[in-house]
C-alpha positions as a Python dict, from the first residue, in 0.01 Angstrom:
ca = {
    (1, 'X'): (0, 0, 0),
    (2, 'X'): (-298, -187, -186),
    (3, 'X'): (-385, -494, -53),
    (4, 'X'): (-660, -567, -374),
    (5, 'X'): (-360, -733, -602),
    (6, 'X'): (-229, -999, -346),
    (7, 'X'): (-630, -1085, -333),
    (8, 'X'): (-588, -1207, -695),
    (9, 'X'): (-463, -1533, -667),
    (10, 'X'): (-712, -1644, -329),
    (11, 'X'): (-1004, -1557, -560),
    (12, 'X'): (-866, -1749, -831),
    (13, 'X'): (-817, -1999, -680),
    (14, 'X'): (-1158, -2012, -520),
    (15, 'X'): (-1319, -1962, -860),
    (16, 'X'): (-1105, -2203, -1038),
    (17, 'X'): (-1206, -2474, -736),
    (18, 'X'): (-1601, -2405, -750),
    (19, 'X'): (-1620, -2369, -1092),
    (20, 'X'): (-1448, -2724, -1139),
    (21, 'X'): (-1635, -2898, -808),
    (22, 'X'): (-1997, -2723, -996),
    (23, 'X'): (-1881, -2877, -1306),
    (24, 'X'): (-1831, -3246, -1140),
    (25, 'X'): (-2153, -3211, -954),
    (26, 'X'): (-2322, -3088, -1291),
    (27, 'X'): (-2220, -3489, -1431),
    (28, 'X'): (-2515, -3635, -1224),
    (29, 'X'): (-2717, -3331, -1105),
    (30, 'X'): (-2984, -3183, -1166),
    (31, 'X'): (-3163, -3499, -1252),
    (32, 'X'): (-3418, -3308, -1439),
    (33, 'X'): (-3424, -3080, -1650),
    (34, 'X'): (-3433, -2703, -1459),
    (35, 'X'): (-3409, -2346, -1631),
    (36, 'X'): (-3639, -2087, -1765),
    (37, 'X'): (-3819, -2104, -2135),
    (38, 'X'): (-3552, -2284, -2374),
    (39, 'X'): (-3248, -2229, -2143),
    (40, 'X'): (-3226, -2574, -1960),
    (41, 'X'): (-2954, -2739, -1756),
    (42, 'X'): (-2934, -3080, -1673),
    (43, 'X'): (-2679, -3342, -1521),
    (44, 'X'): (-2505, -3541, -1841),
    (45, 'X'): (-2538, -3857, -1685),
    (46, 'X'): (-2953, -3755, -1670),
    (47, 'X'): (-2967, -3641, -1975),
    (48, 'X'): (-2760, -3893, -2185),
    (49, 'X'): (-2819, -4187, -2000),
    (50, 'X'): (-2947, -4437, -2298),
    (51, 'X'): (-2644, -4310, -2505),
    (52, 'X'): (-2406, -4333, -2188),
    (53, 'X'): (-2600, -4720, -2107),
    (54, 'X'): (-2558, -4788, -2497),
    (55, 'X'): (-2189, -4670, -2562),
    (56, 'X'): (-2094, -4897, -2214),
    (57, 'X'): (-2273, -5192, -2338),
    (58, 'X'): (-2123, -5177, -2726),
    (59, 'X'): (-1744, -5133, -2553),
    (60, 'X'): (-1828, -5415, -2327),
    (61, 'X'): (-1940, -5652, -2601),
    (62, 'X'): (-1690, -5558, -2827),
    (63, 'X'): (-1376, -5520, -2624),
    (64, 'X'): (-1395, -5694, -2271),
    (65, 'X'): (-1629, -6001, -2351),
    (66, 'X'): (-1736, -6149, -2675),
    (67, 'X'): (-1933, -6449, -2814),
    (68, 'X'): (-1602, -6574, -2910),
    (69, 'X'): (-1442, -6545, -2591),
    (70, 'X'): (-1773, -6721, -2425),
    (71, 'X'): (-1686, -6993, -2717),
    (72, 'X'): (-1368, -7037, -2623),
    (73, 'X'): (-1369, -7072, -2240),
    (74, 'X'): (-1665, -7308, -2294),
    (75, 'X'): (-1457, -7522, -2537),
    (76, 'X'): (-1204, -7532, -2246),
    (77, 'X'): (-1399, -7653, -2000),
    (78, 'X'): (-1378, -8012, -1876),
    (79, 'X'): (-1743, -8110, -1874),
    (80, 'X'): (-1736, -8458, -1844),
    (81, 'X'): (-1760, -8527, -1421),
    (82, 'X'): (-2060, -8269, -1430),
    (83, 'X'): (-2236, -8495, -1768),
    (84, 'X'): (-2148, -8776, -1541),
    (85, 'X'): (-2352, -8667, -1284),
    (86, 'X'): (-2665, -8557, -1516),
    (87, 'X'): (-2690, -8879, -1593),
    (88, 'X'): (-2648, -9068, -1255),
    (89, 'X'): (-2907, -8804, -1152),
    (90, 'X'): (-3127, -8922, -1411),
    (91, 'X'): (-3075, -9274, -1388),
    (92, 'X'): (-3141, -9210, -1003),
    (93, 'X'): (-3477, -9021, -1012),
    (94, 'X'): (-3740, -9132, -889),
    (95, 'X'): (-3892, -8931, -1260),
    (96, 'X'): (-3689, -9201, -1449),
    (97, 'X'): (-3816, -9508, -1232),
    (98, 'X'): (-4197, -9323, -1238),
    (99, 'X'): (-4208, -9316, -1627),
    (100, 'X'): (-4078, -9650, -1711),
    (101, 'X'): (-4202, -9948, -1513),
    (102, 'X'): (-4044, -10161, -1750),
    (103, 'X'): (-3654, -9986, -1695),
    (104, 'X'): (-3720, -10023, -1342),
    (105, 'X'): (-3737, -10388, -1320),
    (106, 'X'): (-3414, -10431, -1575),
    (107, 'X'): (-3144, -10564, -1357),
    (108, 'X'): (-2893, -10383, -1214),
    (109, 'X'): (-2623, -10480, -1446),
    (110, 'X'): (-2807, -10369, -1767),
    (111, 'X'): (-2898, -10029, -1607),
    (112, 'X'): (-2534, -9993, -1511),
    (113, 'X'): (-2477, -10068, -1879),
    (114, 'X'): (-2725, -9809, -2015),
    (115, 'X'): (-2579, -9542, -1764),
    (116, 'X'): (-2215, -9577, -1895),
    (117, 'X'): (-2353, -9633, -2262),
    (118, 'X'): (-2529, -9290, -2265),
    (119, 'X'): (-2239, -9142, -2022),
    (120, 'X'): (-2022, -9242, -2300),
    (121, 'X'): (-2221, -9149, -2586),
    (122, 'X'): (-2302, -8782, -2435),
    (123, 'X'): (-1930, -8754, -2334),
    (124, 'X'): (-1783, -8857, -2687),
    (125, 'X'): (-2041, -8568, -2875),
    (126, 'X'): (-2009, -8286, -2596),
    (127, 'X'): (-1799, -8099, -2849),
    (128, 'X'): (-2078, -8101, -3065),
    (129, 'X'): (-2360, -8004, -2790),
    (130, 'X'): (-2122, -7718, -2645),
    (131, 'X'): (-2100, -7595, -3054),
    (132, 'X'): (-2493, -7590, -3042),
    (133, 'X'): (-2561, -7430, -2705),
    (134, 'X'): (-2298, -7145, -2812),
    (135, 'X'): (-2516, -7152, -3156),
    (136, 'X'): (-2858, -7135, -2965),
    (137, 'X'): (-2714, -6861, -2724),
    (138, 'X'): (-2608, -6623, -3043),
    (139, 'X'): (-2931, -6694, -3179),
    (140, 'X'): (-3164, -6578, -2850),
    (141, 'X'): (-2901, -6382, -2631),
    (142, 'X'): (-2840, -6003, -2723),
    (143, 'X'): (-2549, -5925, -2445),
    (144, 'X'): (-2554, -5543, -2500),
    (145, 'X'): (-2953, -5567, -2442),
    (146, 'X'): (-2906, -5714, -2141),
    (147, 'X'): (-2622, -5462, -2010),
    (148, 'X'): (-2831, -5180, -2158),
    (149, 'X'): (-3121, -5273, -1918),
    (150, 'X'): (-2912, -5387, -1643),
    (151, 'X'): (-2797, -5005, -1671),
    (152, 'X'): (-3102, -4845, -1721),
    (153, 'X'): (-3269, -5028, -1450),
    (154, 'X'): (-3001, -4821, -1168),
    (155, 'X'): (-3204, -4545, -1045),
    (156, 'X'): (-2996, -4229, -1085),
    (157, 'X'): (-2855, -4199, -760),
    (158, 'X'): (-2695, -4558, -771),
    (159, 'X'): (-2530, -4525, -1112),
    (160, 'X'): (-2364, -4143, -896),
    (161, 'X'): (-2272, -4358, -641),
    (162, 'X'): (-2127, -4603, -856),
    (163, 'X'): (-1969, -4382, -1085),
    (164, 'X'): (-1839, -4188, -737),
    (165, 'X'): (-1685, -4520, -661),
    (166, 'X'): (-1467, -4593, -947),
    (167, 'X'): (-1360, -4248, -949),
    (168, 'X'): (-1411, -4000, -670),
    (169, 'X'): (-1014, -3948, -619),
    (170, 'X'): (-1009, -3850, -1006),
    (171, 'X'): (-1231, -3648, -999),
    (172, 'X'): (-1131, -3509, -643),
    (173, 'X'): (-837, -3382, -833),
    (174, 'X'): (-976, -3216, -1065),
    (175, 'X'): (-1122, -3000, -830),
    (176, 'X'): (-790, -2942, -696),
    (177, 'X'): (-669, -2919, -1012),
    (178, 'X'): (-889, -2602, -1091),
    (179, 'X'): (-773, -2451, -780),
    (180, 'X'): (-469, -2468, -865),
    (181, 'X'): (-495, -2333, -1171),
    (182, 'X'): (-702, -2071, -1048),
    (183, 'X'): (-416, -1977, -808),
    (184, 'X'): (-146, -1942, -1031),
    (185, 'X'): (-361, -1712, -1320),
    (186, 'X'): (-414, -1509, -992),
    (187, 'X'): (-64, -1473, -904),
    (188, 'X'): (16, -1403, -1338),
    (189, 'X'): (-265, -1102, -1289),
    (190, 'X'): (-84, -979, -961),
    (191, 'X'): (241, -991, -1129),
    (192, 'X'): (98, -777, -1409),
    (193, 'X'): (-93, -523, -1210),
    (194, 'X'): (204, -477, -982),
    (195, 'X'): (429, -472, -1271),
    (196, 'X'): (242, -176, -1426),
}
């Protein structure tokens, strides 16, 4: 009896597992490029990183956070006890007593006066300041520059560990996966060699 058919499927499947587990490893590894004359090879995540860092950073500013979502949870927020306390803290400084000698000796009631006045004033035109900071922020702030460098400044083995992180039981299976698959077009070339 030959034993070489029943061998079919265990070498699939080993083949269909290594070939899938080189393929994962090939997503970060070799960082640089390796290879003779023009054949290279090099991990994807190496190789494409700018286009991998840009693509992230355009899906992140366009479909998880946007200027207009920043506008509207700013709009939301209730601003007025922190004004509040900008101003007592200014009105308390020793800055704002230093600069003016002549606000230091007003009396206490007219500085409590010019505290609520400007409390009041600031409060009832926040709307207005919030607009412009939001304005001055999409003038000077470039989100996806920021997550672009933020990305690119991971050395290669942190954005594999990362990466390994989020995903190591996906891609774990697909490992497994190729073993599997290996194993059963095995056992279809056993079945066809014994059917002969």
């Amino acid at each position: 009896m030959e034993y070489t058919p029943y061998l079919f499927p265990v070498i699939g499947c080993l083949i269909g597992y290594s070939t899938n587990y080189i393929a994962v490893k090939m997503l970060f590894r070799p960082h640089k490029p390796i290879g003779i004359g023009p054949f290279k090879i090099q991990g994807l995540l190496p190789k494409r990183r700018n286009d991998i860092s840009e693509s992230i950073a355009a899906t992140v500013e366009d479909e998880l956070i946007s200027m207009k979502d920043l506008t509207r949870v700013m709009k939301t927020l209730d601003l007025g006890p922190e004004i509040d306390k900008v101003v007592d803290g200014f009105f308390e400084s020793p800055g704002y007593n230093g600069k003016s000698e002549i606000l230091c000796r007003i009396n206490t009631t007219i500085n409590a006066y010019l505290r609520s006045r400007v409390k009041k004033s600031v409060n009832a035109n926040k709307d207005e300041l919030i607009s412009e900071f939001i304005q001055e922020i999409e003038r000077n702030v470039d989100f996806k520059d920021i997550i672009v460098k933020n990305i690119e400044s991971y050395d290669l083995d942190q954005l594999e560990n990362i990466v390994l992180r989020v995903s190591s039981k996906e891609l774990g299976y697909i490992t497994i996966i190729g073993g599997v698959l290996g194993f059963l077009v095995g056992l279809i070339q056993m079945a066809f060699y014994l059917g002969k």
